[in-house]
C-alpha positions, 0 to 999 in steps of 0.5 A, spaced: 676 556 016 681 552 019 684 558 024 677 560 026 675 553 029 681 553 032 680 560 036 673 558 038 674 552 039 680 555 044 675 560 046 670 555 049 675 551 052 677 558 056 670 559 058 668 553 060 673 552 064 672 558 067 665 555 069 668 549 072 671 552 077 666 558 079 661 552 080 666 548 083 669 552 088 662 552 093 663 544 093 671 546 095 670 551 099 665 546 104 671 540 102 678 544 103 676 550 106 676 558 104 684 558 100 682 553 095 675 556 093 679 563 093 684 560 088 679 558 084 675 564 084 682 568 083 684 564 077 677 563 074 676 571 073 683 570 070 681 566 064 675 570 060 680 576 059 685 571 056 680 567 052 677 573 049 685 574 046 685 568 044 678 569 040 680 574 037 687 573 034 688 574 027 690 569 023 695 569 018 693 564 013 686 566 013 685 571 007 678 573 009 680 575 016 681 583 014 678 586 020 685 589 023 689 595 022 696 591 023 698 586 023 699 581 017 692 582 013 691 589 014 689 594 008 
């Protein structure tokens, strides 16, 4: 149970970051210009990809996480 509320808590963390810099990136284009909200952009499209990764990695300890085909608790 443990690993399952590390991975969402990991997943949360990912997208609200990714939030954070979407909506931040209109007050930092008005501030700092057009490169710094771009980066912004570029690197908030990056993380959901990332986030459902680490949502969805199996965890070894976890007897009942048996969803995979490989890996340590495939059937």
């Amino acid at each position: 149970m443990r690993g399952i509320k590390r991975r969402k808590l990991w997943y949360v963390l990912l997208m609200g970051t990714c939030l954070v810099l979407f909506a931040a990136s209109a007050p930092v284009y008005h501030f700092f210009g057009t490169g710094w909200a771009v980066a912004m952009c570029v690197v908030a499209s990056v993380l959901p990809p990332i986030a459902m990764t680490v949502g969805n990695i199996a965890d070894p300890d976890d007897p009942r996480d048996h969803d995979n085909r490989y890996g340590p608790n495939a059937e």
